[in-house]
N, C-alpha and C positions, 0 to 999 in steps of 0.2 A: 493270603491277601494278594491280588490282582488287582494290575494295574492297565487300562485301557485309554486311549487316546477317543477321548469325546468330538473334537473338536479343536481348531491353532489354538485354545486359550481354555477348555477342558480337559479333566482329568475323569473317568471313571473308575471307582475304587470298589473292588468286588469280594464281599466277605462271606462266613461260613452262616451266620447263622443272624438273626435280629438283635439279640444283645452285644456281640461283637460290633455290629453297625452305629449300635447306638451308642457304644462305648468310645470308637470312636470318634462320632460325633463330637461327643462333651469332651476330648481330650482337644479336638481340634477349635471347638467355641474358647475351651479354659485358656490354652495356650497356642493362640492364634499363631501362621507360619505367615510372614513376611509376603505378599506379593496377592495371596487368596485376598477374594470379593464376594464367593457367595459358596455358600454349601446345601447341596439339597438330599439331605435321607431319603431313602426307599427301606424295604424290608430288608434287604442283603446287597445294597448297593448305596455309593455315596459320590456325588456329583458336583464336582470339585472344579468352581467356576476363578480361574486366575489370570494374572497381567502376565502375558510373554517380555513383557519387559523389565518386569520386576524379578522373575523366578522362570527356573529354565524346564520341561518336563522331567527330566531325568532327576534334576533337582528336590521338585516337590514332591515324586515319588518317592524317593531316596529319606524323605523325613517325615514323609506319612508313613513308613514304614517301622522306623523306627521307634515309631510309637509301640506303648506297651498297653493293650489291649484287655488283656486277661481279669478275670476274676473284679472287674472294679463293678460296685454295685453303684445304681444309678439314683442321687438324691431324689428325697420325694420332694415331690413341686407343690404348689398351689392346688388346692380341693375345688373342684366343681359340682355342684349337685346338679341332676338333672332330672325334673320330674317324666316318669313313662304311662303311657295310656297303654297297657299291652292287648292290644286288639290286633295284633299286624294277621297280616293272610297268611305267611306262613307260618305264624306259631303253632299250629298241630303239628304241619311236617318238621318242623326244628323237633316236638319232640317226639314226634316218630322215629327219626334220624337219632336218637342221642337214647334212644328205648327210658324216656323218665316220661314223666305226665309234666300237664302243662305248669301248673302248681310249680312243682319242682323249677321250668324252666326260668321262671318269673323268679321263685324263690332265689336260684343260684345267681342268677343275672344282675340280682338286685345287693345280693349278702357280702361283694367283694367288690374293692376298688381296681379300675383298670387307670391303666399307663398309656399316655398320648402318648405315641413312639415318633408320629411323622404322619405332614399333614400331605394333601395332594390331591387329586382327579379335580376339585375343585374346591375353590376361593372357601375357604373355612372345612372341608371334610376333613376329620381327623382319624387318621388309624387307632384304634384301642387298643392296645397288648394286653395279658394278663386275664385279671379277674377271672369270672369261673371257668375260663380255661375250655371252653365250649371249640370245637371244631368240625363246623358243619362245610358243607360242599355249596359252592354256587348254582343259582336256578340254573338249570340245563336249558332254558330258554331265557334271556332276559324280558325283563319289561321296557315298553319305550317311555314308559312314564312310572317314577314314582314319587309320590307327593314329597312337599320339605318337614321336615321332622321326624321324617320316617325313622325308626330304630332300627337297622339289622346285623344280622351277622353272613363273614364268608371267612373260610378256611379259619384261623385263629385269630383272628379281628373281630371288632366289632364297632359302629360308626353307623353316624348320624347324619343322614341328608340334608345340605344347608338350604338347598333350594331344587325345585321341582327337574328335572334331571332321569335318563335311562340306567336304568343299571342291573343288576343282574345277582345282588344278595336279598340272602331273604328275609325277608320283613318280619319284625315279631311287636312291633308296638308304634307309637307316635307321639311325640313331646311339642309341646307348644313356645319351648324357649329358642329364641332369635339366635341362631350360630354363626351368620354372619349377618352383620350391621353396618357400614358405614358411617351412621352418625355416632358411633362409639371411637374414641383415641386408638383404642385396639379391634379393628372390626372382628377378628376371629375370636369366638366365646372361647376354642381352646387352642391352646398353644404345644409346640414339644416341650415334653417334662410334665407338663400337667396331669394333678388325678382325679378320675372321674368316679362319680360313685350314683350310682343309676336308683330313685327310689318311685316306690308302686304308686301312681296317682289313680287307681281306680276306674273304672269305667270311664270312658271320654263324653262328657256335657251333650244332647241334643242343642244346636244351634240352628237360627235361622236365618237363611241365606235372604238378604234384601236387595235388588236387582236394581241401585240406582236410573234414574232416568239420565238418557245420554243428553251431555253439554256442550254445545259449540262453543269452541272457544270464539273471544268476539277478536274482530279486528282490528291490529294495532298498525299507527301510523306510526312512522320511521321518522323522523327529524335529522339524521345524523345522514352523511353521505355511506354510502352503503355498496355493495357485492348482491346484485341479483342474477340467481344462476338460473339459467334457462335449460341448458340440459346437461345431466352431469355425465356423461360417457358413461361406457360399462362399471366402472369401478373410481369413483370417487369418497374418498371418508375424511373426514376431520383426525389429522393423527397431532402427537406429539411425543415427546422424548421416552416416554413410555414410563414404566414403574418398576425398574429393577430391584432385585433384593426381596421381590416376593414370594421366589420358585418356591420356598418352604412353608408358604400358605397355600401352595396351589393357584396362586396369579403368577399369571405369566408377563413376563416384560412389555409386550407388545409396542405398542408406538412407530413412527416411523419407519419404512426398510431403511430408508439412505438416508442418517440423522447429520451426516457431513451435510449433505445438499441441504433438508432444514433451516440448522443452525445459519450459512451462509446467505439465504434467501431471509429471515429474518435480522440478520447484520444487514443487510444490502437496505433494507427501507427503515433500519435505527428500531427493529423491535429487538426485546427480550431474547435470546439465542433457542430458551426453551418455547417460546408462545406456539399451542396447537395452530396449526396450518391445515390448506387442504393439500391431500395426497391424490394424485391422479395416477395411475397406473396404466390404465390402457385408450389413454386417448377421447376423444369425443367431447371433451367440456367446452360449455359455452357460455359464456356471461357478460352480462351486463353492467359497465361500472354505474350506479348514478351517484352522480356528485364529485368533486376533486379528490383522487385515489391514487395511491402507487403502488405499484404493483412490483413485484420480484421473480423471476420465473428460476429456478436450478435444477440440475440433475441431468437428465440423458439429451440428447441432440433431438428437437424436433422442431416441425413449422408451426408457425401460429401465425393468424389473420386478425387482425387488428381493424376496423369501423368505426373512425372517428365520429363525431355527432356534425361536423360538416359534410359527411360521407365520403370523407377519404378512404381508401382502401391498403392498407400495407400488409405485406408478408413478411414477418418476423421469424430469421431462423437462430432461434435463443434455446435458453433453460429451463425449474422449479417454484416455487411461487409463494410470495407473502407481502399482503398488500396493508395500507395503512392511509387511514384519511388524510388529505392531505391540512384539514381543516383541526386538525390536534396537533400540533409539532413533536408532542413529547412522548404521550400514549397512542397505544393502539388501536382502533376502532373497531378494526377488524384487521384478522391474519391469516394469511392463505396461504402453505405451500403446497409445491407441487412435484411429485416423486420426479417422474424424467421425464423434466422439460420444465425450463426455466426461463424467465422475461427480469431483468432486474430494470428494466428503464434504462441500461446503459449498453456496450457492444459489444461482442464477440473477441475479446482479446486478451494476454493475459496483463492483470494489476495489481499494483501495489502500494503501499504508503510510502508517499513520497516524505520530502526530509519535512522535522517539523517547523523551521521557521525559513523562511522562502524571503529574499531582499523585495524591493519594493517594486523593483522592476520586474517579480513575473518567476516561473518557476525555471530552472535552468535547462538547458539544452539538451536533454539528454542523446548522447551518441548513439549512432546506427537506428533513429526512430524513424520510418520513412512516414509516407502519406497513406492514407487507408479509404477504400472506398465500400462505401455503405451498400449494403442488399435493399435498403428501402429506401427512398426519395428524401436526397439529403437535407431537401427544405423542412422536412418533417420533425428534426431532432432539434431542438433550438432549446438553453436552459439556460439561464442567472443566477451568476454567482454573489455571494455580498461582495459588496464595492468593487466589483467587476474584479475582484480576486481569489485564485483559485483556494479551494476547499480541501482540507483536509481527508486522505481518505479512512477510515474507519472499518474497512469490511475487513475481519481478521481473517488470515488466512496463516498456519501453522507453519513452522519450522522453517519461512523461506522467506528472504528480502524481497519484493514487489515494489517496479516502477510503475509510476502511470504520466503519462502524459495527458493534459486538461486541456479541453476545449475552451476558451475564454469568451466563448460568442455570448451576446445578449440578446433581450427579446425582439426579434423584427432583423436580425442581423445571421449572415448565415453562418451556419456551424464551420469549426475546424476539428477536424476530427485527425488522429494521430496512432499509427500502432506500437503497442507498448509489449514487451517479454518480460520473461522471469529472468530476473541479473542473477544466471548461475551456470556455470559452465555446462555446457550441453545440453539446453532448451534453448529452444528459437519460435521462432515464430509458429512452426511446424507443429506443437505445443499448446493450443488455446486451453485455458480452466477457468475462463471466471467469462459471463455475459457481460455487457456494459454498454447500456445507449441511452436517452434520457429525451423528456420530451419537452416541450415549450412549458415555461414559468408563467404563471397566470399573478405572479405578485413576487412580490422578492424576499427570501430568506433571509431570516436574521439569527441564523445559528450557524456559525463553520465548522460544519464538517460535515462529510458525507454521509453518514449514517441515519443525521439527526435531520439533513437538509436534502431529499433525495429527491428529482424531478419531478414535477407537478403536471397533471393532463391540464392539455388546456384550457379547457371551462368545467363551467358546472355541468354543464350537459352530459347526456348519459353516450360513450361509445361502448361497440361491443369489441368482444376477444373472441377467438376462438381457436381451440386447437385442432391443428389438421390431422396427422398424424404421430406417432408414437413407435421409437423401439424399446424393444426388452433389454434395455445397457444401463450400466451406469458410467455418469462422465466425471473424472476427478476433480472434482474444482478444489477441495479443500487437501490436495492432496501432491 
């Protein structure tokens, strides 16, 4: 047993042989180790995803070792049937290669159960172990395409293509049952542990292929204030917190790169922490608000040009992005973040929650706050708070006290704007992690707090955004 550093928060566990792996495994699911989140099987390898701050490396090694391995034989699981059309292309050479006739190969293929060992290459593929013990060689060229339900074999496996996909074992048949689903509780037909047991469905059905006629979709009108993108830069997608805990069906986590930035950019306009956003990675988006929207920009330092609908022009040097009608106070309309480069409506400073009940005269003084002067035209930032008192702020920010200091300006009145730090010894100003500027109130808030009640564009009229440029960083805000 070997032990390899994957990763600050991986472990790689290297064994002699597929049953040792998998013996492993089951001792590691039966009697789980304090601190582990995810494990992923391979054929002689086990991928051992942990909290550094729950279990130290040395530590988890030291008790995955101590495991005793040997001689444990593996419950039988759950039976799956699976019917086979065995037409594949390469069932002659399978039994060229293994010197039996084809009879033979069907016969044995079909006469014994195999063992899911571990799933992976993709979203429901499952490794087979076992059954008739076949060990052929992979195509010496793959294919770029092999259909889904394909049945093959390579080296001592044997596995079912869940969907159309390149691959490079060879084909001996084709099943018409759905291995992965989505509208099932359990999208993968198999699981580790499960036994498969392969039976002969005969010749595969002539079918005929019917070539619907194409449908334009018709066109729908939008009623809700809305996000029109005009052009999305090189690399724009809709991400969210992703789907951990898959790696052993062969999904992979994906979602966001920077789920700090995210999270934050969603707390900044009162959505959900998880709500998909857009991610912009290299710059170039440009959009269109129409109708009353807030916006939240986080993540790396970049510029962004702002076109009010009275044709103002601003240059905003902010953050990542999640926007929310401004015409729903509670829900989302729509949510947008944005990898690096974030706009939250508010400035460049760092903030925090201030105390929660404030005397009636106003929030208190806070020491060494000087004055702050704006990158953009300070008539521009103008926003109302209820009963012209300040607001609660809500944007969680982890493991640190946050001051803020509040603008108490109202509509038609001009801003005060104020720079605020992180109250901890050795940050200063030098220090920015949070955006923060906010735009004129087109109606008055009747919710305190900041989250829930975050600056409103002026009208209804549509202004655009646009981002200038873009670096490859990321900026700490949650951090």
């Amino acid at each position: 047993m070997r032990f390899y550093p994957a990763n600050l928060d991986a472990l790689l566990v290297e064994l002699s042989n597929l049953d040792e792996t998998l013996a492993l495994f089951e001792s590691l699911q039966q009697m789980p180790i304090a601190g582990v989140e995810e494990i992923v099987p391979a054929a002689r390898t086990l991928l051992v995803h942990f909290r550094p701050s729950a279990i130290g490396f040395e530590a988890l090694a030291t008790q995955i070792a101590s495991r005793d391995i040997r001689g444990k034989a593996r419950e039988a699981g759950k039976l799956i049937e699976i019917p086979v059309h065995y037409n594949g292309e390469d069932l002659a050479d399978v039994a060229r290669e293994l010197d039996i006739s084809v009879e033979e190969v069907i016969k044995r293929h079909t006469g014994s159960d195999y063992n899911v060992a571990f799933c992976g290459f993709a979203p429901g593929f499952a490794y087979l172990s076992g059954g008739a013990g076949f060990v052929v060689p992979r195509r010496s060229t793959p294919r770029t395409r092999i259909p889904a339900g394909a049945v093959a074999l390579a080296g001592g496996f044997s596995g079912i293509y869940p969907q159309a996909s390149p691959g490079g074992w060879q084909i001996i048949g084709v099943t018409t049952s759905t291995m992965w689903d989505l509208g099932r509780d359990e999208p993968a037909l198999l699981q580790p542990g499960y036994r498969v047991r392969f039976q002969d469905a005969g010749p595969l059905p002539e079918t005929r292929v019917q070539v619907a006629a194409p449908v334009r979709p018709q066109a729908t009108t939008v009623s809700e204030d809305y996000l029109q993108i005009e052009t999305p830069g090189l690399q724009t997608l809709f991400q969210d917190l992703g789907r951990p805990g898959r790696a052993g069906q062969g999904v992979s986590a994906s979602g966001a790169l920077d789920r700090g930035a995210l999270r934050a950019a969603n707390r900044a306009v009162g959505n959900d922490p998880a709500t998909a956003c857009l991610e912009i990675l290299m710059g170039g988006l440009t959009f269109t608000c129409q109708g009353q929207t807030v916006v939240a920009i986080t993540g790396a330092q970049v510029s962004v040009e702002v076109l009010t609908a009275e044709g103002r022009f601003m240059r905003l040097f902010l953050y990542r992005m999640a926007i929310r009608s401004a015409s729903v106070p509670r829900l989302p309309a729509c949510a947008i973040i944005w990898r690096f480069v974030a706009v939250s409506f508010m400035s460049r400073c760092s903030a925090a929650c201030p105390p929660t009940r404030w005397p009636r005269s106003g929030p208190p003084r806070w020491q060494r706050v000087t004055g702050w002067a704006s990158r953009a035209e300070p008539a521009a930032f103008q926003y109302r708070l209820p009963n012209n008192r300040p607001s609660r702020c809500r944007v969680a920010m982890r493991s640190s006290p946050w001051m803020w200091s509040w603008a108490r300006a109202v509509t038609g009145s001009a801003p005060k704007h104020s720079n605020c730090w992180r109250n901890r010894p050795g940050w200063s100003r030098r220090n920015p992690t949070v955006s923060a500027f906010a735009w004129r109130a087109s109606n008055r808030c009747n919710v305190p707090s900041m989250a829930s009640c975050p600056a409103r564009a002026p009208q209804s009229a549509p202004f655009r955004c646009r981002l200038v440029a873009s670096r490859c960083c990321f900026w700490p805000i949650t951090r």
